[in-house]
Gaussian input, Z-matrix of N, CA and C with variables (Angstrom, degrees):
# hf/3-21g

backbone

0 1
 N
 C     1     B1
 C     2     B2     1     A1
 N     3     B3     2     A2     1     D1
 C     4     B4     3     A3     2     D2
 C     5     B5     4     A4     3     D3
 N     6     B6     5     A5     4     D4
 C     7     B7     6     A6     5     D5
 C     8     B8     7     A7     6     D6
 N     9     B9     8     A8     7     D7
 C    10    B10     9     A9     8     D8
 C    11    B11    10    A10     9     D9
 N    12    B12    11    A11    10    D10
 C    13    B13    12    A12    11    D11
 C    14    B14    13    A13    12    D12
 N    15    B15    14    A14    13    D13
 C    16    B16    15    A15    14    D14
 C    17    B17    16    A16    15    D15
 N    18    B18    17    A17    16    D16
 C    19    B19    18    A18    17    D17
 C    20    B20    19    A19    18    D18
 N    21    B21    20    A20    19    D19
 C    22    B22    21    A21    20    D20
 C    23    B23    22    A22    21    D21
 N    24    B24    23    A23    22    D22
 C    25    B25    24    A24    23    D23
 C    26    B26    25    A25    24    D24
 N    27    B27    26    A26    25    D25
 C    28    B28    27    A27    26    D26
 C    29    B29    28    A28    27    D27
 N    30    B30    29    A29    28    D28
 C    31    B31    30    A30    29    D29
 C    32    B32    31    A31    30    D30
 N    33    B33    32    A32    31    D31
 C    34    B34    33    A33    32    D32
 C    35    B35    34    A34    33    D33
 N    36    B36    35    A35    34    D34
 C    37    B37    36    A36    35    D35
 C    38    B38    37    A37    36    D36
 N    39    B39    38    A38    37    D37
 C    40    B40    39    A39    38    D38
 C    41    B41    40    A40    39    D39
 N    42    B42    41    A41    40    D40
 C    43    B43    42    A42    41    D41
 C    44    B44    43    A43    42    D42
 N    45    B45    44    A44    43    D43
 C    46    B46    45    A45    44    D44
 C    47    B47    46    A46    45    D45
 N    48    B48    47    A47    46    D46
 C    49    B49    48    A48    47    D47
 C    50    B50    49    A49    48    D48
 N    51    B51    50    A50    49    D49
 C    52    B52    51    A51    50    D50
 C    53    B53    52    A52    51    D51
 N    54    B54    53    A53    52    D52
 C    55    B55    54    A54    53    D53
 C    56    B56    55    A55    54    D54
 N    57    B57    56    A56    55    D55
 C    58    B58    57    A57    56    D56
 C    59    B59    58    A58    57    D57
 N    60    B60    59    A59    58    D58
 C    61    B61    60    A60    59    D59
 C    62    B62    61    A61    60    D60
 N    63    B63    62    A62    61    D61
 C    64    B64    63    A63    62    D62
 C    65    B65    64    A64    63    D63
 N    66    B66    65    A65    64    D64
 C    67    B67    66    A66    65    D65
 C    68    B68    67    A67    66    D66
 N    69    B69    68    A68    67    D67
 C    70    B70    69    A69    68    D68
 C    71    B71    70    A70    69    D69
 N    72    B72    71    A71    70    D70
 C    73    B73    72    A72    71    D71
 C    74    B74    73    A73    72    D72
 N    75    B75    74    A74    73    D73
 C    76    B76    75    A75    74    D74
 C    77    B77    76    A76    75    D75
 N    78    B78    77    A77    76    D76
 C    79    B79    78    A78    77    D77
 C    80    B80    79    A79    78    D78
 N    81    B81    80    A80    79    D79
 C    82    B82    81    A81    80    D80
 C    83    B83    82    A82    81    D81
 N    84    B84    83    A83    82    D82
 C    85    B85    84    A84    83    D83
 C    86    B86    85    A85    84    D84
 N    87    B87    86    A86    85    D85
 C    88    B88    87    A87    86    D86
 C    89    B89    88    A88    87    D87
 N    90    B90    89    A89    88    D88
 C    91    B91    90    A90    89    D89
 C    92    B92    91    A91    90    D90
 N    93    B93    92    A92    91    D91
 C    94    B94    93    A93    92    D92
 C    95    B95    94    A94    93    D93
 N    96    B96    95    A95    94    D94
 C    97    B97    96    A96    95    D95
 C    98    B98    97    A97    96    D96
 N    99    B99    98    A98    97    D97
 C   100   B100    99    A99    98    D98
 C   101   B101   100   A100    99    D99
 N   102   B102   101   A101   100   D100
 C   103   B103   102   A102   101   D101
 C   104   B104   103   A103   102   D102
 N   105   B105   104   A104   103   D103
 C   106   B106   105   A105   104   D104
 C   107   B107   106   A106   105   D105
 N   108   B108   107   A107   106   D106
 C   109   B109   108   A108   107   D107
 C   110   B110   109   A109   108   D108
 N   111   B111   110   A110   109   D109
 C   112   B112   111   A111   110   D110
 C   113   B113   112   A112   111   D111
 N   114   B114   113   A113   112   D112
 C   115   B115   114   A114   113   D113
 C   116   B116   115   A115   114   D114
 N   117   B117   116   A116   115   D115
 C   118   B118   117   A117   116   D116
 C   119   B119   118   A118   117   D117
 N   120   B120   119   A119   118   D118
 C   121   B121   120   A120   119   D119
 C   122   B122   121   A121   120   D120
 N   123   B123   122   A122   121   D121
 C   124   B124   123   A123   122   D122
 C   125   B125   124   A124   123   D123
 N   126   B126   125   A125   124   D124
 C   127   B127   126   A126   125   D125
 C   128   B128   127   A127   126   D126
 N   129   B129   128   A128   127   D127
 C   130   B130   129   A129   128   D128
 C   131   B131   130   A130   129   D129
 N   132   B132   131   A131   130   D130
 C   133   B133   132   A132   131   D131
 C   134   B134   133   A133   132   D132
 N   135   B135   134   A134   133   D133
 C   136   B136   135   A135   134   D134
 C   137   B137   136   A136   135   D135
 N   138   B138   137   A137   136   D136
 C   139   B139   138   A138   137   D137
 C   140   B140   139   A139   138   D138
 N   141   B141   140   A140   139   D139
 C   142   B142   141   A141   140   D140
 C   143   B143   142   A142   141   D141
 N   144   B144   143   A143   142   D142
 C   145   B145   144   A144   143   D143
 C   146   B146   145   A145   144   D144
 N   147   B147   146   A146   145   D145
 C   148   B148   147   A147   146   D146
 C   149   B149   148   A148   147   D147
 N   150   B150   149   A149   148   D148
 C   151   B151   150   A150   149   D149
 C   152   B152   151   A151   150   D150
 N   153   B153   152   A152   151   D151
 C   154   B154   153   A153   152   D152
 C   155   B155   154   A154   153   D153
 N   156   B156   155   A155   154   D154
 C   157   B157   156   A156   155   D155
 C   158   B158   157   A157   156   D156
 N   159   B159   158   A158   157   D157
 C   160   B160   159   A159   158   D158
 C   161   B161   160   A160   159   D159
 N   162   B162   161   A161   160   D160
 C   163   B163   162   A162   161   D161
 C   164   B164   163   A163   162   D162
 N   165   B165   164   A164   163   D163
 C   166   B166   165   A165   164   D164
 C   167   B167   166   A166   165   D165
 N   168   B168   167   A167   166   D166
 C   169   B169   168   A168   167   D167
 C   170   B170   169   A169   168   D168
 N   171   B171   170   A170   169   D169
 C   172   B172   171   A171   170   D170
 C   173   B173   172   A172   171   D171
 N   174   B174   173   A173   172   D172
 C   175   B175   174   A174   173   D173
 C   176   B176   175   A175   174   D174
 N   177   B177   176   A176   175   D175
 C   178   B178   177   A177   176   D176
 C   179   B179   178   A178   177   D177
 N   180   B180   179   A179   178   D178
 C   181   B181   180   A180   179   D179
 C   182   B182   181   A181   180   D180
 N   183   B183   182   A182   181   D181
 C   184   B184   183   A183   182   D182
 C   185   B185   184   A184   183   D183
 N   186   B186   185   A185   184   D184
 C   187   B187   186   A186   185   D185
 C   188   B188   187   A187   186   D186

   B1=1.4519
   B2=1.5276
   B3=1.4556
   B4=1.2021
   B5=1.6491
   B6=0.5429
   B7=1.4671
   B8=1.8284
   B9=1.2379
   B10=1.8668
   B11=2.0031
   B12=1.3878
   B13=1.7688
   B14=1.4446
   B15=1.7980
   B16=1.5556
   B17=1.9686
   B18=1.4714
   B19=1.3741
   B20=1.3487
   B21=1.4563
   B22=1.2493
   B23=1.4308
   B24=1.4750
   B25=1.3867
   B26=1.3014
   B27=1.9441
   B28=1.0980
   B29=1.9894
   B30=1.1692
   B31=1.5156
   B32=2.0854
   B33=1.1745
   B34=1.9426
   B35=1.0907
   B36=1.1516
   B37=1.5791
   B38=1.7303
   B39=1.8247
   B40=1.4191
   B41=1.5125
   B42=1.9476
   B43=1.6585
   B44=1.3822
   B45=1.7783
   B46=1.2922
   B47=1.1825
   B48=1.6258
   B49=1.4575
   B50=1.8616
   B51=1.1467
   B52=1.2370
   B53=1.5210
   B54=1.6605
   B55=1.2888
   B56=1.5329
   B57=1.7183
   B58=1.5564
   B59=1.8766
   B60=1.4780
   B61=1.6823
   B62=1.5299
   B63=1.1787
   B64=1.3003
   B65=1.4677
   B66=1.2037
   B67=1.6053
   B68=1.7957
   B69=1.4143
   B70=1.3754
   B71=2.2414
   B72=1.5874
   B73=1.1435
   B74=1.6683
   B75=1.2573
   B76=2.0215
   B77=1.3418
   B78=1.5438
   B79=1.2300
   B80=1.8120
   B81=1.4738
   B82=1.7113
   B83=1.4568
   B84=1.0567
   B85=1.6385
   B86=1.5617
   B87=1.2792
   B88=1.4900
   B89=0.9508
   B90=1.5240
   B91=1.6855
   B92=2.0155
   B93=0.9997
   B94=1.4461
   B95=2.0607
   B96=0.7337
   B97=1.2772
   B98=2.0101
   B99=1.4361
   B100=1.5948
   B101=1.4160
   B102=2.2325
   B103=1.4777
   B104=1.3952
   B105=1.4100
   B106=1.5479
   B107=2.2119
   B108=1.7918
   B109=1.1487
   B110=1.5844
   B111=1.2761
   B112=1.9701
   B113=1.2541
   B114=1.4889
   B115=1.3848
   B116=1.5716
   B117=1.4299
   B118=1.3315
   B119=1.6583
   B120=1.3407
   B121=1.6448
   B122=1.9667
   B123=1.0165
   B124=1.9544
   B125=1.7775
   B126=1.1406
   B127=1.2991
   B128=1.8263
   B129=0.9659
   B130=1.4261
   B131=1.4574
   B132=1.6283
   B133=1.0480
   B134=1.8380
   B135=1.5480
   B136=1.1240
   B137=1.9230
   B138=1.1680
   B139=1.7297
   B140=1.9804
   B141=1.6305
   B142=1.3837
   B143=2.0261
   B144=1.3068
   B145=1.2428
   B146=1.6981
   B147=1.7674
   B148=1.3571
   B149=1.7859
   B150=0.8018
   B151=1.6677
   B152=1.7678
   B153=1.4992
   B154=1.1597
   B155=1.1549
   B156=1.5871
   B157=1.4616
   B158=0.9580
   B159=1.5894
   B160=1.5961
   B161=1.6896
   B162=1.4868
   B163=1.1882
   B164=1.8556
   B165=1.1119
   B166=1.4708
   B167=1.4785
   B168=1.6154
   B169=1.7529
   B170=1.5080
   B171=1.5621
   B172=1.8242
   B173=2.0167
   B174=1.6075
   B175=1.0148
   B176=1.6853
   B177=1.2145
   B178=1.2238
   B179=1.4991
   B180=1.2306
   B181=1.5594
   B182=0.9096
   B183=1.2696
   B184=1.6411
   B185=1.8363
   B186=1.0879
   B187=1.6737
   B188=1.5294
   A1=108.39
   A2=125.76
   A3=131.65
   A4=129.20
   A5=150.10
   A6=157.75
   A7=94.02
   A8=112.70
   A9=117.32
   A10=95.38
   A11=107.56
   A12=97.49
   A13=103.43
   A14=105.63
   A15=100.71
   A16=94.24
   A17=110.84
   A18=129.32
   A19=112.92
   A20=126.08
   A21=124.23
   A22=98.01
   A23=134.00
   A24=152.72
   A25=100.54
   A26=120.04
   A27=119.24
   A28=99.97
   A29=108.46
   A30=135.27
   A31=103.90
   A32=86.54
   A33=94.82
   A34=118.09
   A35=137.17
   A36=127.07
   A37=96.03
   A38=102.53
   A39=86.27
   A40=93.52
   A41=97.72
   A42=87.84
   A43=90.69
   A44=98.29
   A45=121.70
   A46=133.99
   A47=96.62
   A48=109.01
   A49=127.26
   A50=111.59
   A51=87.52
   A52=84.37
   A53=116.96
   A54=138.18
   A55=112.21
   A56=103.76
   A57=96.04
   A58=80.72
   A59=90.63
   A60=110.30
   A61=100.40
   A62=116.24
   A63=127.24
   A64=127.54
   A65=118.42
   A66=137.81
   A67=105.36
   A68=91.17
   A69=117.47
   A70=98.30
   A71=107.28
   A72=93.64
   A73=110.49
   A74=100.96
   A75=91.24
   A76=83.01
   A77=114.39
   A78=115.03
   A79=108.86
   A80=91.62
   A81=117.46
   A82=102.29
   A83=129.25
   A84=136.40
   A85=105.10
   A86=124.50
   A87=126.11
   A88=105.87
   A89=98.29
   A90=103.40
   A91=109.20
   A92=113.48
   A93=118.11
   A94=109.83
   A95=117.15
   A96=128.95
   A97=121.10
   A98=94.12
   A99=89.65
   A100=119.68
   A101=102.35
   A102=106.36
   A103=101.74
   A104=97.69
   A105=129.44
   A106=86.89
   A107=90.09
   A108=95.14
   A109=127.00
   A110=109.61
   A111=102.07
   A112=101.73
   A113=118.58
   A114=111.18
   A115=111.31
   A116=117.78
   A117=124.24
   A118=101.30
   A119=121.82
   A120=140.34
   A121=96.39
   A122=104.97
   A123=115.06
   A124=106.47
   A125=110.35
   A126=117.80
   A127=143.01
   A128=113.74
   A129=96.99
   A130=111.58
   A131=105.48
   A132=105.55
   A133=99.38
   A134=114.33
   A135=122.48
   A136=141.17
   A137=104.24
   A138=85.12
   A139=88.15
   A140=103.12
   A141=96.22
   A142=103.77
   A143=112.57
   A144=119.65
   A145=91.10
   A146=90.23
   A147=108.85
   A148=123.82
   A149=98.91
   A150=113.61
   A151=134.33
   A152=106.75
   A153=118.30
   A154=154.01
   A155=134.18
   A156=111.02
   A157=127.45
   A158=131.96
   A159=136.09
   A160=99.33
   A161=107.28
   A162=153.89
   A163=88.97
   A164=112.22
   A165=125.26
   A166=112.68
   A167=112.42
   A168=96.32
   A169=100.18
   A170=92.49
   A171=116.71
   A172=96.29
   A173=136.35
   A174=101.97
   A175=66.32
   A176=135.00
   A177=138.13
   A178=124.48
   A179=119.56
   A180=130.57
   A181=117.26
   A182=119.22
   A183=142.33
   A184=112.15
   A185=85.78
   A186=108.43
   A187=124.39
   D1=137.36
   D2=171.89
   D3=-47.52
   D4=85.22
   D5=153.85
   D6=18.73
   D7=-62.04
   D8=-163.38
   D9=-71.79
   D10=-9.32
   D11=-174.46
   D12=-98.65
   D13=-13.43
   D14=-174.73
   D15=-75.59
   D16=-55.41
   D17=170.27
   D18=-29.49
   D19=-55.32
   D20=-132.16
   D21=-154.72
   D22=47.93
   D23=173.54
   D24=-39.33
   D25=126.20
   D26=179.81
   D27=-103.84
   D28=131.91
   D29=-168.37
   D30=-99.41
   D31=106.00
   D32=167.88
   D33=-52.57
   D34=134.16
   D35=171.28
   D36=-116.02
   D37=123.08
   D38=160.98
   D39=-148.42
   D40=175.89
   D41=-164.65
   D42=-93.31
   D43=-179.13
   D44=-148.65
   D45=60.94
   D46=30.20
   D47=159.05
   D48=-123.34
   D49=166.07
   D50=-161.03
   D51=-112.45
   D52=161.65
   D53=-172.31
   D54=-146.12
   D55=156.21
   D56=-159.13
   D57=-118.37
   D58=147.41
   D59=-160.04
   D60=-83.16
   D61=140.45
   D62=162.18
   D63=-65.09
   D64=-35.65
   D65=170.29
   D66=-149.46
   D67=116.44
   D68=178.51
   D69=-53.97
   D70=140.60
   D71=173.54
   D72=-98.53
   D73=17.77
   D74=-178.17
   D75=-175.36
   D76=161.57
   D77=-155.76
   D78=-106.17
   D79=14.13
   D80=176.93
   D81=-119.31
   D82=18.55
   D83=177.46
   D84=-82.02
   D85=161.42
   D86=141.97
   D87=-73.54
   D88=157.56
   D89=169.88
   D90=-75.82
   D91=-17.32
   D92=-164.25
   D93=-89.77
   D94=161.50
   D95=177.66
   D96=-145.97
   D97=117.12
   D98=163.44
   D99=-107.54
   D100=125.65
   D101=-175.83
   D102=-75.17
   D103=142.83
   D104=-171.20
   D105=-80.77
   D106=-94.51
   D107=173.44
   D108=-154.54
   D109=177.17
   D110=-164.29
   D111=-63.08
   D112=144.30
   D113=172.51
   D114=-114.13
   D115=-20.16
   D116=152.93
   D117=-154.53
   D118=-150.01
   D119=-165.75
   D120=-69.54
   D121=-41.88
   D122=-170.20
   D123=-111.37
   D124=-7.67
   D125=-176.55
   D126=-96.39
   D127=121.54
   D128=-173.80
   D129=-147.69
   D130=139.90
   D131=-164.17
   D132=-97.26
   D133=137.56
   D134=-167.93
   D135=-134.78
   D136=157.64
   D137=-159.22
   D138=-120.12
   D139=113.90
   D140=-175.97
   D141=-117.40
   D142=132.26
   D143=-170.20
   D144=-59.07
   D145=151.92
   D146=-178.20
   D147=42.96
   D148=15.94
   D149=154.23
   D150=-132.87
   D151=-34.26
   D152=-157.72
   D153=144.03
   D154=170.67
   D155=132.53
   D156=-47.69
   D157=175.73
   D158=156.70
   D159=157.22
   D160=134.98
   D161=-173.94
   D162=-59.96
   D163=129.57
   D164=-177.52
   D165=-135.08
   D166=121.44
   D167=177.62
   D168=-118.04
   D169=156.88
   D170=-143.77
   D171=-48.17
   D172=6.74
   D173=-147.81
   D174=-138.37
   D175=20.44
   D176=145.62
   D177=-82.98
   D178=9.71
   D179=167.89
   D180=177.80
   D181=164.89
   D182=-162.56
   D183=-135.84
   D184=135.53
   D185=-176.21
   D186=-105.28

């Protein structure tokens, strides 16, 4: 195994999963988000409790 995969583990993103937000979008939001679906390479389209839909890019949360 590569030295940079032990370092630097690459993580799947797929939807129907849920992810915890980096910056809340309203201060009545969950912190968590479930991706709907990809909307491009950084993009995702998303369903966040007590706010909504809304468009999420990959460096607005962590999995």
């Amino acid at each position: 195994m590569p030295l940079s995969s032990i370092l630097y583990p690459s993580y799947s993103i797929d939807s129907n999963n849920w992810v915890k937000l980096v910056e809340l979008p309203s201060l009545y939001s969950c912190d968590e988000a479930l991706l709907l679906c990809q909307i491009s390479e950084d993009e995702w389209s998303a369903w966040i409790p007590d706010h909504g839909e809304a468009v999420l890019n990959s460096k607005q949360f962590c999995y």
